[in-house]
N, C-alpha and C positions, 0 to 999 in steps of 0.2 A: 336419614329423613324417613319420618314414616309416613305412611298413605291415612288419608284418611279413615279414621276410626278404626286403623289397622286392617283395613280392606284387603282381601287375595288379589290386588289387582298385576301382581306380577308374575302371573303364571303362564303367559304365553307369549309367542314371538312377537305378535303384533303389538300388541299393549310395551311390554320391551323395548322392543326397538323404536318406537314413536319416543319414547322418553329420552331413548341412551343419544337417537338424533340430537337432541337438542344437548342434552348434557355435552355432548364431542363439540358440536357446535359452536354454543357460549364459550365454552372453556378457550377457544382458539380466540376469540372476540377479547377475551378478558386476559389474553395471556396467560394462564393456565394451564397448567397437563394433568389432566387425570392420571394418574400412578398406581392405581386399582380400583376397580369398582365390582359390586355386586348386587343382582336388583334378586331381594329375599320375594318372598311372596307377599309381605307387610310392608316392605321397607328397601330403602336405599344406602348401600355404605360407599362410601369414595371419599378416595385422600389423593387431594389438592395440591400441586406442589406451583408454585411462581416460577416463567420461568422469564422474565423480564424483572427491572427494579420496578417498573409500575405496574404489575401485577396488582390484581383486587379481586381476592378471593369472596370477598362478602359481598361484593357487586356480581362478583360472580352466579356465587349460589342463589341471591334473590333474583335476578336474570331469569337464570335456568329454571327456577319456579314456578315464576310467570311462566313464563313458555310454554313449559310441559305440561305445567295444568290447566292454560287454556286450551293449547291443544287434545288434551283427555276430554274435556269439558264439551267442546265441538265433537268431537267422536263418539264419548256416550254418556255425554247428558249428563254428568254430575263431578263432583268433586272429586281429585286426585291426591293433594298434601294437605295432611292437620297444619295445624301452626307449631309453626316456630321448630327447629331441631337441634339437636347437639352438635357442639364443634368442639374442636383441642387442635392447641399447636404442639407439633413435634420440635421439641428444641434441640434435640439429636442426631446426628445424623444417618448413624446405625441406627436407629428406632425405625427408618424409613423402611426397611426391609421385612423386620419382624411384622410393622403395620399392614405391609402389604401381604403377607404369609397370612394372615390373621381375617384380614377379608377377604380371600377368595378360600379359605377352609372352611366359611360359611355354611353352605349348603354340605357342606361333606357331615357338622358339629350338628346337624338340621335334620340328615336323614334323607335326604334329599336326592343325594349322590353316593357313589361309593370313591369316588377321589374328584381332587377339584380340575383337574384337567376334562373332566366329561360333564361339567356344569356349563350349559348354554349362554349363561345369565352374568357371567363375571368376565371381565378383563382386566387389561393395563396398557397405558399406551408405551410406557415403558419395556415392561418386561413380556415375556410370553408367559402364560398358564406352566409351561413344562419346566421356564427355567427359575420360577418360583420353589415350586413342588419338588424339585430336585436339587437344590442348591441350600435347602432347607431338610435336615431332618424333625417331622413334626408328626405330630399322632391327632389325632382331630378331640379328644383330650386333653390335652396339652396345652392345648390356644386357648383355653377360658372358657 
């Protein structure tokens, strides 16, 4: 998901963590886990996993939308997400892994960081930062 007009709106804790609230938030509302997320400084990556049969991931994410961007919106006065963003279903179940490797080496491919475990801005409710990055050999090249 990107921010409006590709805005740096995610460069600090504050602005962060107002978002990632809500993102943890919905996700429990809507039966969802978040399985990795990363907030770029333009942009949002996070892979969605169901963990009930009625889960509703596109309830979900329109949810969380609202939310965050009224709450941005109340805080400082202007727009949070463009429209509309990309999605894919994983129809794999080993793809779930590489996906996650793949977003939190983010800011590592960015410049950002020098490894993804001292990036502020990424998690998983699943896994830790460590046993990503270690259970994976990957070079920040390598991911795309």
């Amino acid at each position: 998901m990107c921010t409006f007009e590709r805005r740096h709106y995610f460069t600090n804790s504050e602005t962060v963590d107002l978002v990632r609230v809500q993102l943890l938030l919905t996700a429990r509302q809507f039966d969802v886990e978040i399985v990795a997320y990363c907030f770029m400084e333009d942009h949002l990556h996070a892979l969605v996993a169901g963990t009930a049969e009625h889960a509703d991931s596109k309830g979900f994410t329109g949810l969380f939308r609202r939310r965050s961007g009224y709450g941005y919106r109340r805080r400082h006065g202007h727009r949070l997400w463009q429209e509309g963003y990309f999605d894919r279903v994983l129809r794999e179940r080993e793809a779930t892994f590489d996906v996650v490797s793949y977003i939190v080496a983010n800011p590592v491919r960015a410049g950002l960081c020098a490894d993804a475990t001292s990036y502020p801005y990424s998690g998983s409710s699943r896994y830790s930062l460590e046993e990503i990055v270690t259970s994976v050999q990957w070079r920040p090249d390598s991911l795309g």
